[in-house]
DOVOPA-793522 format. One record per residue (C-alpha): x, y, z. Coordinates in Angstrom, 3 decimals, padded with zeros to 6 digits, m for minus. Layout:
<recs>
<rec xx="X" yy="Y" zz="Z"/>
...
</recs>
This chain:
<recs>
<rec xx="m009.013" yy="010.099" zz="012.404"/>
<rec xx="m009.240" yy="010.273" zz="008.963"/>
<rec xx="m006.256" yy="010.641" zz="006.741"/>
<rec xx="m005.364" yy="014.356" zz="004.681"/>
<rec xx="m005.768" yy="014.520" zz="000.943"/>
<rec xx="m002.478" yy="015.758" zz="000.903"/>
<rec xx="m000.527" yy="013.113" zz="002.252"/>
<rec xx="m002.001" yy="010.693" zz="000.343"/>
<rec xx="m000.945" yy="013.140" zz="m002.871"/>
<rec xx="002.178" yy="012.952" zz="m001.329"/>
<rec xx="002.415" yy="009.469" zz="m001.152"/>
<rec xx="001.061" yy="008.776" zz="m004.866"/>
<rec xx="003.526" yy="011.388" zz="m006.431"/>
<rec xx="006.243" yy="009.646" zz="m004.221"/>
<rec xx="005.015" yy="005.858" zz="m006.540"/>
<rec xx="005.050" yy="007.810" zz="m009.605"/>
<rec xx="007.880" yy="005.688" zz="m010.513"/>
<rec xx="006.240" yy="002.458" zz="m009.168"/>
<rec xx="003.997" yy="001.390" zz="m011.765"/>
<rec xx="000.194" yy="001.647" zz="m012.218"/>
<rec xx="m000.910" yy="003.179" zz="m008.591"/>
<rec xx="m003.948" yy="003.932" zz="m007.969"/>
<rec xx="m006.528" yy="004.003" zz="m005.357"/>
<rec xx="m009.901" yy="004.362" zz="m003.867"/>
<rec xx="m011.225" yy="005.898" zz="m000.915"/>
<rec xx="m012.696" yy="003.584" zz="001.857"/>
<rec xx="m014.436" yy="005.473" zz="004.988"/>
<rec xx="m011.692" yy="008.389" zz="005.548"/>
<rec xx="m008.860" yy="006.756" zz="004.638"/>
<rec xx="m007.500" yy="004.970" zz="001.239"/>
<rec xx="m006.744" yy="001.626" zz="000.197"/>
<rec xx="m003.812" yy="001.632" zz="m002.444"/>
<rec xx="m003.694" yy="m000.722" zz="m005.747"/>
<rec xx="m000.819" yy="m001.767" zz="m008.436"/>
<rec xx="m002.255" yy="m003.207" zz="m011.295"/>
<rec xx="m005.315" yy="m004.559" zz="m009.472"/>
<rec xx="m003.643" yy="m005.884" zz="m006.233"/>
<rec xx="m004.189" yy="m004.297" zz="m002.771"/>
<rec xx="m000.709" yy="m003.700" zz="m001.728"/>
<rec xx="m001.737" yy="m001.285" zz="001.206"/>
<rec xx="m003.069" yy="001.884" zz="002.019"/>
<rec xx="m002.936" yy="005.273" zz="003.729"/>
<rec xx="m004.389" yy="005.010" zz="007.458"/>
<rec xx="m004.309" yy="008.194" zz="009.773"/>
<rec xx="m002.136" yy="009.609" zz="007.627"/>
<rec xx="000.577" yy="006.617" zz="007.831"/>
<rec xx="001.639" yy="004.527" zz="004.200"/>
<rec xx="001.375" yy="000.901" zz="005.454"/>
<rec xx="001.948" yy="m001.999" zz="003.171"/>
<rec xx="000.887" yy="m005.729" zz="003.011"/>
<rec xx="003.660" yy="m007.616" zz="005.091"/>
<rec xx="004.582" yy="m009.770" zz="002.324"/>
<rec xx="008.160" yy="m011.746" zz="002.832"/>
<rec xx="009.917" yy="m009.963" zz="000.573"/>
<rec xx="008.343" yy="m006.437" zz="001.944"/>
<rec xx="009.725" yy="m007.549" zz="005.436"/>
<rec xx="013.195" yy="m008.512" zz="003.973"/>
<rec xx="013.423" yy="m005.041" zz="002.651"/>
<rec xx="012.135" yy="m003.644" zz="005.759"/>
<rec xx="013.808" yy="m006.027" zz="008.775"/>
<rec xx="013.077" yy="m003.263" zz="011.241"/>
<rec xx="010.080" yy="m001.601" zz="010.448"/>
<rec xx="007.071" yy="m001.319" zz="013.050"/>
<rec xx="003.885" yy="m003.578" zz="012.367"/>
<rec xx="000.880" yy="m001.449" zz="012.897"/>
<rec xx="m003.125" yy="m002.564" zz="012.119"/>
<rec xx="m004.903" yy="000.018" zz="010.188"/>
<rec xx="m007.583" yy="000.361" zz="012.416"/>
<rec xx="m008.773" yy="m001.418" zz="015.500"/>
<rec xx="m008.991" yy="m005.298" zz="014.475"/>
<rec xx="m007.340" yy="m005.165" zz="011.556"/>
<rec xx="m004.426" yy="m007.510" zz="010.804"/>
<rec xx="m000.955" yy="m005.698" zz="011.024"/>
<rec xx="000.578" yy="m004.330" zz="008.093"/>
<rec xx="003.888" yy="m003.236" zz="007.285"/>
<rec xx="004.579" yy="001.242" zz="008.079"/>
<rec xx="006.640" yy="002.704" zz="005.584"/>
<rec xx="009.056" yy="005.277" zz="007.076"/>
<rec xx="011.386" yy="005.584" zz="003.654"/>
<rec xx="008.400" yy="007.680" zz="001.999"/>
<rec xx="011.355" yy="010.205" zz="000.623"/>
<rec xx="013.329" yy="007.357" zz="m001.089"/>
<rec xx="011.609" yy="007.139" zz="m004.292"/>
<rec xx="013.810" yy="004.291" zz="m005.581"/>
<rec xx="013.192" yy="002.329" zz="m002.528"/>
<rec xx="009.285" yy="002.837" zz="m003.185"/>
<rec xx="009.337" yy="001.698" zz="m006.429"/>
<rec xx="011.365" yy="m001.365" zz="m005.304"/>
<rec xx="009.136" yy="m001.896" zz="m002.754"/>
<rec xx="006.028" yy="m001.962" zz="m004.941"/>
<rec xx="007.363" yy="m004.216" zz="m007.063"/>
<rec xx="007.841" yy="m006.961" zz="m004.982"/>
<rec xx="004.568" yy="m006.684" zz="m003.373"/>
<rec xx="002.819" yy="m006.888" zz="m006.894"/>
<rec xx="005.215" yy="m009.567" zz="m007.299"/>
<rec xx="004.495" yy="m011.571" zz="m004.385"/>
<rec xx="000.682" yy="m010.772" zz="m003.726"/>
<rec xx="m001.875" yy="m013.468" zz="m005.671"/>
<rec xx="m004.073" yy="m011.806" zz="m008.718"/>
<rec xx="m007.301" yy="m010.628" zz="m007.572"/>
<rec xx="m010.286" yy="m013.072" zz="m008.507"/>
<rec xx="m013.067" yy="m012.044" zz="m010.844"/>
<rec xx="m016.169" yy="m011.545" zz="m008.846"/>
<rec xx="m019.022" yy="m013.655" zz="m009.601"/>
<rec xx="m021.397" yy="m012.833" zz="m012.631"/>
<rec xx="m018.644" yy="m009.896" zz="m013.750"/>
<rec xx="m017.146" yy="m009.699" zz="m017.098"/>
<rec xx="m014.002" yy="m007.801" zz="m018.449"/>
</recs>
């Protein structure tokens, strides 16, 4: 099932106050960025983040779900109303998640 436009406008209005969001669609559903680093996505209509340690520490009781069949588990997001907490949250995934590497025979 692929996920509604509207949740994920949702969702990105809700990180307004996270930092540079931004994201890309990727067969239905969308994979979520903060200045350059995958910190998760919107799956069948669910936010679910990287499980980074600090993510879990913030989140001791959240559900671990995979995106999609044989994907690794992530982190589901059930505070999607707390803006503060989302903006804490994204922080310390950018925080703790490496920087991207340049692809091979790019520039920029």
């Amino acid at each position: 099932m692929a996920s509604d436009r509207s949740y994920l406008d949702y969702i990105l209005e809700q990180l307004s106050g996270a930092g540079e969001i931004s994201h890309r669609p990727m067969i239905g559903e969308y994979i979520l960025y903060c200045g350059g680093k995958v910190i998760g996505g919107i799956y069948d209509d669910r936010f679910l983040v990287k499980p980074t340690k600090s993510a879990r520490a913030m989140m001791p009781d959240a559900i671990l779900e995979p995106p999609y069949d044989g994907a690794k588990d992530m982190i589901l997001v059930d505070r999607v109303e707390d803006r503060d907490f989302l903006a804490e949250l994204v922080r310390v995934l950018y925080d703790e998640l490496p920087t991207p590497k340049k692809k091979a025979g790019k520039e920029g």
